[in-house]
C-alpha positions in Angstrom: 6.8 -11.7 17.4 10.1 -10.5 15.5 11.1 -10.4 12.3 14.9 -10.6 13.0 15.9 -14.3 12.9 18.6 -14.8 11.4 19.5 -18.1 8.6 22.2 -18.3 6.7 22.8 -16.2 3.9 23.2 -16.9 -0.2 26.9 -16.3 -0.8 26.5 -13.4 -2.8 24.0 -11.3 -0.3 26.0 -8.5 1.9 26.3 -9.6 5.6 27.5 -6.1 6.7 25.7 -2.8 7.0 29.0 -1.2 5.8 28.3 -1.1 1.7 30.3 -0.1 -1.1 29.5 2.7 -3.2 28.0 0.5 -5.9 25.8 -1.5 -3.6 24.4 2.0 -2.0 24.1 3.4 -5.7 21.7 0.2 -6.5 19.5 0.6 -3.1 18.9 4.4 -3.6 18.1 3.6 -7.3 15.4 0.7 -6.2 14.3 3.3 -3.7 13.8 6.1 -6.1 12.0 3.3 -8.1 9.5 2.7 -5.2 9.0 6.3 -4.3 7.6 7.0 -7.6 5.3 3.7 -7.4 3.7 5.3 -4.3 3.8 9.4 -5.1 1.3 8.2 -8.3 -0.7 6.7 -5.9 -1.2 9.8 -4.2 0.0 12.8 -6.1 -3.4 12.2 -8.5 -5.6 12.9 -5.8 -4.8 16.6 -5.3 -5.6 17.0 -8.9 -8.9 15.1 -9.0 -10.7 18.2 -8.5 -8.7 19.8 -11.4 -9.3 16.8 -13.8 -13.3 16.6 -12.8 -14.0 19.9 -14.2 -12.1 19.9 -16.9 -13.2 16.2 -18.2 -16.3 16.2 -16.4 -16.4 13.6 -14.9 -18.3 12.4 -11.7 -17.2 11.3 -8.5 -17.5 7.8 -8.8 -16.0 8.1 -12.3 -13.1 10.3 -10.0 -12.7 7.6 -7.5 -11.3 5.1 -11.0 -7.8 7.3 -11.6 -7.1 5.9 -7.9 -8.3 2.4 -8.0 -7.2 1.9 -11.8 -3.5 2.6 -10.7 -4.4 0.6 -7.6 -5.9 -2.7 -9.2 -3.4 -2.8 -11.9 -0.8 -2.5 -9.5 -2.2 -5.2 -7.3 -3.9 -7.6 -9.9 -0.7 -8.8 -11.5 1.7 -8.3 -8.0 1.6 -12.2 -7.8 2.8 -12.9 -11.5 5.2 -9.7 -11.2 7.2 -11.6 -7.9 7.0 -15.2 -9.7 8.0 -13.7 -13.1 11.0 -11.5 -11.5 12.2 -15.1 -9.8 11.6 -16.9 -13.2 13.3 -15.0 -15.7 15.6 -13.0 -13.9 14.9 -9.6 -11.5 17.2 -7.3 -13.5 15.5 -7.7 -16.3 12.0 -7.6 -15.5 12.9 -4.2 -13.5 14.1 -2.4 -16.6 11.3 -3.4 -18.9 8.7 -2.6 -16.5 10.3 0.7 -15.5 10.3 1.0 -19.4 6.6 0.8 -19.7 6.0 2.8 -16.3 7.9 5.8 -18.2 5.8 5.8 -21.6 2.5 5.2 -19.4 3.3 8.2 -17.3 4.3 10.4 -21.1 0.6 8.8 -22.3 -1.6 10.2 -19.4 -0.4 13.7 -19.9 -1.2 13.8 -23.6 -4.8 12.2 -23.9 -8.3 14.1 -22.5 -10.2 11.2 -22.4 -11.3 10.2 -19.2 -11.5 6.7 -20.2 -8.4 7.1 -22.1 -6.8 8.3 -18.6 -7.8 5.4 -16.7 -6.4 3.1 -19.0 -3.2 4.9 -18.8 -3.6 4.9 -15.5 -3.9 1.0 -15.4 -1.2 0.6 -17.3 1.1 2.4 -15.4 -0.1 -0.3 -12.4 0.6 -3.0 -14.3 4.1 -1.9 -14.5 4.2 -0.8 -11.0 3.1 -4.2 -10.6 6.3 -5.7 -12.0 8.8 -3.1 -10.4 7.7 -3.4 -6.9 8.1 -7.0 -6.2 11.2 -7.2 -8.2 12.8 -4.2 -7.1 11.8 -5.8 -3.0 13.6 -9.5 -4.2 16.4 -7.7 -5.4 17.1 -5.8 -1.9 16.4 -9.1 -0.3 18.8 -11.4 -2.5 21.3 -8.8 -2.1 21.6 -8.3 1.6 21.8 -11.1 4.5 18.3 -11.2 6.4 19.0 -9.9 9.8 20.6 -6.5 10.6 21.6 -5.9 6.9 18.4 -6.5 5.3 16.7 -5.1 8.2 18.5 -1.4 7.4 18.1 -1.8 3.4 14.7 -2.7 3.4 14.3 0.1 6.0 15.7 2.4 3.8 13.6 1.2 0.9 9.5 1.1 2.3 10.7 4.2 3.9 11.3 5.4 0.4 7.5 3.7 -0.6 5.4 5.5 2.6 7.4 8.4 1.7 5.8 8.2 -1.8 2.4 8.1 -0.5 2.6 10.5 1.8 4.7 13.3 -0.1 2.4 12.7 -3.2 -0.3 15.6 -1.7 3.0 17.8 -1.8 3.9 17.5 -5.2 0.3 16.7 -6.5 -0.3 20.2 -5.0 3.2 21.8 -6.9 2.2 20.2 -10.0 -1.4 21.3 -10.2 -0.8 24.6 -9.6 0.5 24.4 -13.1 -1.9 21.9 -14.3 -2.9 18.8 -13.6 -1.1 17.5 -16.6 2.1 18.1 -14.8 1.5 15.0 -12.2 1.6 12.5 -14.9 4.8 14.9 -16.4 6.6 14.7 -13.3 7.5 10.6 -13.5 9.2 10.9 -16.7 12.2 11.8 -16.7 12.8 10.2 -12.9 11.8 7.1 -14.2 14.0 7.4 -17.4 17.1 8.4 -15.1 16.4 5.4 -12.9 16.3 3.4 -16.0 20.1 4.3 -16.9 21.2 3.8 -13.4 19.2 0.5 -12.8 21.1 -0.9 -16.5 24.4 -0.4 -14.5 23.9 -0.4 -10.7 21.9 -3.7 -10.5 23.7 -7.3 -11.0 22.7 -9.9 -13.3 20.6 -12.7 -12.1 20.1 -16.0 -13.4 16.7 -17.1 -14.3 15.2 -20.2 -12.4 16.3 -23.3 -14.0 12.9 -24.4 -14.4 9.3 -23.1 -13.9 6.3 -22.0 -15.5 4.1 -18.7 -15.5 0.4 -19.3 -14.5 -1.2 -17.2 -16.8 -5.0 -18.5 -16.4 -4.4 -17.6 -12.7 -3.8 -14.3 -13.0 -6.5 -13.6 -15.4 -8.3 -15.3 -13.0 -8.0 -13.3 -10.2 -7.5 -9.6 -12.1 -10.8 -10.1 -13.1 -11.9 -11.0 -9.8 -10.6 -7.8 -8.0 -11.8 -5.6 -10.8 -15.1 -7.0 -11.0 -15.0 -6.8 -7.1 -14.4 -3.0 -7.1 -16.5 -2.1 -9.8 -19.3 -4.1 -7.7 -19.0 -2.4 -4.6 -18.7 1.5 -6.6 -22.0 0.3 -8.6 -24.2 -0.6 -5.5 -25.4 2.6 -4.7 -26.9 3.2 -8.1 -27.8 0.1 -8.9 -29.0 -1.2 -5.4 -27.4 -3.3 -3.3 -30.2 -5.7 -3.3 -30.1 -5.5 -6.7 -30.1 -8.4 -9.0 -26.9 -7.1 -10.4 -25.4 -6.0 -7.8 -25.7 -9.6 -6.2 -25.3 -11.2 -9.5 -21.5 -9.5 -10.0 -21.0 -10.5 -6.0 -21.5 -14.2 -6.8 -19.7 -13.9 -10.2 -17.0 -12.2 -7.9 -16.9 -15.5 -5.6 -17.2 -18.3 -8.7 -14.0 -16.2 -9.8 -11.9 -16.3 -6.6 -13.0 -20.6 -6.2 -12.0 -21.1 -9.3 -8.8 -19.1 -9.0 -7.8 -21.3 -6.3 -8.7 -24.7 -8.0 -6.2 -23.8 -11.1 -3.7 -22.9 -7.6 -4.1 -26.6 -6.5 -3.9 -28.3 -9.5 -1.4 -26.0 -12.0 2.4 -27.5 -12.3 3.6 -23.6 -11.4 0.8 -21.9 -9.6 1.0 -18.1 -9.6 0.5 -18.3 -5.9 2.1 -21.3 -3.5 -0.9 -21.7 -0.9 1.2 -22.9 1.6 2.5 -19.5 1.5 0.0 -17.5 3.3 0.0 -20.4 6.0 3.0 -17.8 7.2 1.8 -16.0 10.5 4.4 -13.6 9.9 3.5 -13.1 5.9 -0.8 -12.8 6.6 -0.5 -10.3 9.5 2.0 -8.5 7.8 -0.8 -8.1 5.2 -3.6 -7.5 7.3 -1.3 -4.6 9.0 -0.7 -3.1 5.6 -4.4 -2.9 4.1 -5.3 -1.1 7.3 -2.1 1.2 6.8 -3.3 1.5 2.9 -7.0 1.5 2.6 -7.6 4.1 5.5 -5.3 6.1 4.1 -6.3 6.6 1.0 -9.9 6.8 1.4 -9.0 9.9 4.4 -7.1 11.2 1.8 -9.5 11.1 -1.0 -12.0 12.5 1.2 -10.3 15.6 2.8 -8.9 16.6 -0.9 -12.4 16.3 -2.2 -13.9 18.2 0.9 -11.1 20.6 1.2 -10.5 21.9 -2.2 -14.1 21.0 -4.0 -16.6 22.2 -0.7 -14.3 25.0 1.2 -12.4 26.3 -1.8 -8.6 25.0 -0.4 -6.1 25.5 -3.4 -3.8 22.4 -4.1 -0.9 23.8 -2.3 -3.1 25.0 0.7 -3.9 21.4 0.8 -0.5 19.9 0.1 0.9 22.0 2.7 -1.6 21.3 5.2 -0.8 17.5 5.4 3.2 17.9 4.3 3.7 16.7 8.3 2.9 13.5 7.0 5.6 13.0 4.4 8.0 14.8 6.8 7.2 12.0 9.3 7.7 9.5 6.8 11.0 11.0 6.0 12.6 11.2 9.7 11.6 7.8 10.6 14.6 6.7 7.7 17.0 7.7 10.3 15.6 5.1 13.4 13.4 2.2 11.6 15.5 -0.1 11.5 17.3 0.6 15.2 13.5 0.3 16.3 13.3 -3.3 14.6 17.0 -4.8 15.5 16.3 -3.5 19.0 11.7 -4.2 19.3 10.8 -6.9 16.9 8.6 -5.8 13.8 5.2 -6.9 16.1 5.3 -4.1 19.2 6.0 -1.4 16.4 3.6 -2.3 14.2 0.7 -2.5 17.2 1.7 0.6 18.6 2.0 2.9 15.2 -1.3 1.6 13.9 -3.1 2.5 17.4 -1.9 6.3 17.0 -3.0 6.2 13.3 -6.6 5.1 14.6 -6.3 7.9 17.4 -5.7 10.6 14.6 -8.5 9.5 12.4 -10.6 9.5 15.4 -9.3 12.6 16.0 -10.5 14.3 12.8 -13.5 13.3 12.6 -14.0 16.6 14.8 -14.0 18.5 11.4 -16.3 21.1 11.1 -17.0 23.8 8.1 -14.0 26.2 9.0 -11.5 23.7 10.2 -8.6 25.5 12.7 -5.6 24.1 11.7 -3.3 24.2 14.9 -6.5 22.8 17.1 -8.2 20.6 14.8 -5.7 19.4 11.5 -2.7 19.3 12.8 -3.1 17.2 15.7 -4.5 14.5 13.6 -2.4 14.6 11.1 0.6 14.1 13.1 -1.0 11.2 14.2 -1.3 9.8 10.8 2.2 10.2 10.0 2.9 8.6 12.6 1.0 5.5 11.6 3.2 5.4 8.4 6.5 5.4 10.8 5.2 1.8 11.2 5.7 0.6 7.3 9.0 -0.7 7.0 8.2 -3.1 10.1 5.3 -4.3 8.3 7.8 -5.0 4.8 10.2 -7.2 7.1 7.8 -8.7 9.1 6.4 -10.1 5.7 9.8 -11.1 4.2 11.4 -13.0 7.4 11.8 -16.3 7.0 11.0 -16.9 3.4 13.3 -18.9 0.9 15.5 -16.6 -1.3 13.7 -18.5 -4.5 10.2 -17.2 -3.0 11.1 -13.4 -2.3 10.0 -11.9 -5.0 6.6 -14.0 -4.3 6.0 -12.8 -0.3 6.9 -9.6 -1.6 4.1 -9.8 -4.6 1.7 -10.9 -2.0 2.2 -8.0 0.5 1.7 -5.6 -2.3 -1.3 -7.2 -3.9 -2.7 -6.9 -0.3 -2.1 -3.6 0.0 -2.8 -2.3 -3.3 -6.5 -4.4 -4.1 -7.1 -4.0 -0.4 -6.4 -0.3 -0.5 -8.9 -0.5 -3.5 -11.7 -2.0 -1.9 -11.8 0.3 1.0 -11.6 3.2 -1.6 -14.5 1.3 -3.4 -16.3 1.1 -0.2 -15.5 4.5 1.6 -17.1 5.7 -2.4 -20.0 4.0 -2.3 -20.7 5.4 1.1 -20.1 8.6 -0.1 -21.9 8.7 -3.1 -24.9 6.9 -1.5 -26.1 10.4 0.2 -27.6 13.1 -1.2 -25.7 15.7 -3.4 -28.7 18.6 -3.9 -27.6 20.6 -1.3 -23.8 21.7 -1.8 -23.3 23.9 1.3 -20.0 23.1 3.3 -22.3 21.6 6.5 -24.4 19.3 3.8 -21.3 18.0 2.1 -19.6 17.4 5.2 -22.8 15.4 6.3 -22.2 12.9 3.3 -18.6 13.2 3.7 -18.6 12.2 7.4 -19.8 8.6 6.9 -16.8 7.8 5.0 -14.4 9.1 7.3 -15.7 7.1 9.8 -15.5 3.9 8.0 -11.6 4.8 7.3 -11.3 4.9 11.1 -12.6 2.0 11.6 -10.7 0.0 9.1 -7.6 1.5 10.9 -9.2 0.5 14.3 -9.5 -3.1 13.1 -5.8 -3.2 12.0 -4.6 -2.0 15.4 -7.1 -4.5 17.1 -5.1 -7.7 14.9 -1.9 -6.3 15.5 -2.8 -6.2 19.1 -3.9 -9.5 19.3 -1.1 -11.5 18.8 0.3 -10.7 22.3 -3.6 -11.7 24.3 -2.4 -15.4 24.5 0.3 -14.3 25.9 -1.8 -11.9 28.5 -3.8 -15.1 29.2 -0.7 -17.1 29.5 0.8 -14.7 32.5 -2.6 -14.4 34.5 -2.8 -18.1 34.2 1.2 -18.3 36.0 0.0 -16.1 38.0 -2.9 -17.7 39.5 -1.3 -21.1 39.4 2.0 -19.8 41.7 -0.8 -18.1 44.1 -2.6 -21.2 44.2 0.7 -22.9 44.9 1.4 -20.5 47.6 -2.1 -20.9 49.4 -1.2 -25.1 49.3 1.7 -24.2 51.0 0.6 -22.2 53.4 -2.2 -24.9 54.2 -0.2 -27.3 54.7 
């Protein structure tokens, strides 16, 4: 499977990979956009430690300034895309990255740990609006095929690189408080503001349409009540009648958020949609990419800082080979697509991330860097190398007036997937006893969760491998037929 097909292209969209200025002024711009969308995914878990014990607040409480980004992010990714094709992308882009500014200025004034989470969720919900948009603009703006290929290569580089330089300056900032990770956005996103008000082209709204408002309520709560399940069990029993009472709420939610789908005049969501083969594995591949990583992330900052005493730079430094990764594979992503298809790269980089996780699961109380870190976290970054395949295998062959939608779905996938597997890799953790806090007891409860992140990877690598066992089955079968074939002749 490929992503590179080619259809024609809307007049306006550049056919060439030679830009003009302006053109390369807007893509760096969206880029810069995207990069700060992922680095506050990331950079706040190098300073959970930091904000713990100076809000007290509890793991599981912790574990909220990542999914609250997370689930406001992905709860309103669907009516982000639709709004973006609705009322016009340019717009929608600067307001968002209006409100994704004053969030960020909020979360560094208040010290509230509720207070913070809200902030925090706000600052998805914008993300929410930027990321779709900021995709459909790339998309409507660039002829799908070797074009599009190298700008949206350039741009979910721009994304992994957020996530994965986030430890890196999450570890800069903290060292002067962790104040200074919500500080850092501000005056990037306000730059990116000015730029985006002259850089990007007007749009035209649709002609007609609708917003589905009921939907997304419908399935925000859904995914919040879904997380806030799963993070609860382990206190209040996963037997529990509460626990099983918010599961079946959690399902009455989801059944009724696709009856309003079916029967609303502009549905937030197009069902047909995720009939795409290219558009669900794409999103399968990226909540393996998404979830693992964040929950090995959460993990080793918790373990490494919290249990064996790591400062935030030690840490950030430690795992820099990730974003550095990230940042080389700009230079060859999309040579690997034009030349492989999105599907072998996508197989392949999500095996070696597996391998690495596998890999560190070998940590023990005085980890050696060279012999046991490094080697793993290599292989991690890696696994990132594989992201912009993942953004073009979801976008290929999808009408220009549904962009900003595949786009909103890929990102909700990632982002409420990413969140469950935190939710779950949390509960697992929490679930163990905490009375004995020596580096070899912790690790013991730590352990269980790392495991689970491998195995999420493992189950990402086995879908993305899948897709080529028919066609395994299909050779052996040649095979066997021409052999046959030749034993008739023989015979006879």
């Amino acid at each position: 499977m490929t992503s590179t097909e080619t259809r024609p292209a809307v007049s306006n969209a550049a056919d060439s990979t030679q830009w003009t200025a302006r053109l390369w002024g807007m893509l760096i711009t969206l880029c810069i956009v995207l990069f700060l969308d992922g680095l506050d995914v990331s950079m706040i878990g190098v300073s959970l430690p930091s904000i713990g014990s100076e809000l007290h607040l509890e793991t599981s409480t912790l574990q909220w300034l990542v999914s609250g980004y997370v689930l406001g992010y992905g709860g309103l990714l669907l009516l982000g895309g639709r709004t973006a094709d609705l009322l016009g992308r340019r717009k929608v882009f600067l307001i968002a990255l209006a409100v994704f500014a004053l969030a960020s200025l909020a979360g560094a004034l208040v010290s509230s740990g509720p207070l913070l989470i809200l902030t925090r969720f706000i600052k998805g919900l914008a993300a929410a609006f930027t990321a779709p948009t900021g995709l459909s603009i790339i998309t409507t703006n660039f002829a799908e095929g070797p074009a599009r290929n190298k700008a949206l290569s350039i741009y979910t580089v721009f994304g992994a690189g957020g996530y994965s330089m986030g430890l890196l300056f999450g570890g800069l900032m903290t060292g002067l408080g962790w104040r200074w990770t919500f500080l850092l956005p501000v005056p990037i996103a306000i730059a990116a503001l000015v730029a985006a008000a002259y850089l990007v082209p007007k749009d035209k709204p649709a002609e007609e349409g609708g917003h589905d408002l009921f939907g997304a309520l419908l399935s925000t709560s859904a995914m919040l009540l879904l997380v806030y399940t799963v993070v609860s069990a382990p206190e209040a029993g996963w037997t529990g009648f509460r626990t099983l009472g918010s599961f079946a709420a959690v399902i009455a939610l989801f059944a009724a958020f696709v009856a309003v789908e079916k029967r609303v005049k502009y549905p937030l969501i197009r069902l047909g949609i995720l009939k795409k083969p290219t558009l669900w594995r794409a999103s399968l591949a990226i909540i393996a990419v998404g979830g693992s990583y964040f929950s090995w992330q959460f993990i080793t900052t918790l373990y490494l800082q919290d249990t064996l005493g790591w400062s935030p730079l030690h840490l950030a430094l430690a795992l820099l080979p990730v974003g550095l990764l990230v940042v080389a594979s700009a230079f060859v992503s999309d040579k690997l697509v034009d030349r492989f298809g999105t599907g072998p790269i996508i197989a392949v980089t999500l095996v070696v991330m597996a391998i690495g996780y596998l890999l560190y699961l070998r940590l023990d109380t005085d980890p050696g860097y060279v012999t046991m870190l490094l080697p793993a976290v290599l292989l991690v970054g890696i696994g990132w190398v594989g992201f912009p395949a993942i953004n073009i295998q979801a976008t290929s062959g999808i009408d220009d007036d549904e962009q900003g939608l595949a786009a909103g779905v890929l990102q909700t996938a990632m982002q409420v997937g990413a969140a469950i597997v935190l939710a779950v890799t949390t509960a697992i953790v929490t679930s163990g006893s905490h009375t004995d806090t020596s580096p070899s007891a912790m690790l013991d409860n730590y352990r269980p969760g790392l495991q689970f992140a491998a195995g999420v990877a493992i189950v990402g690598a086995l879908v993305a491998l899948s897709i080529y066992i028919p066609k395994v089955r299909n050779r052996r079968e040649e095979t066997r037929e021409l052999e046959a074939d030749r034993e008739v002749e023989l015979v006879s």
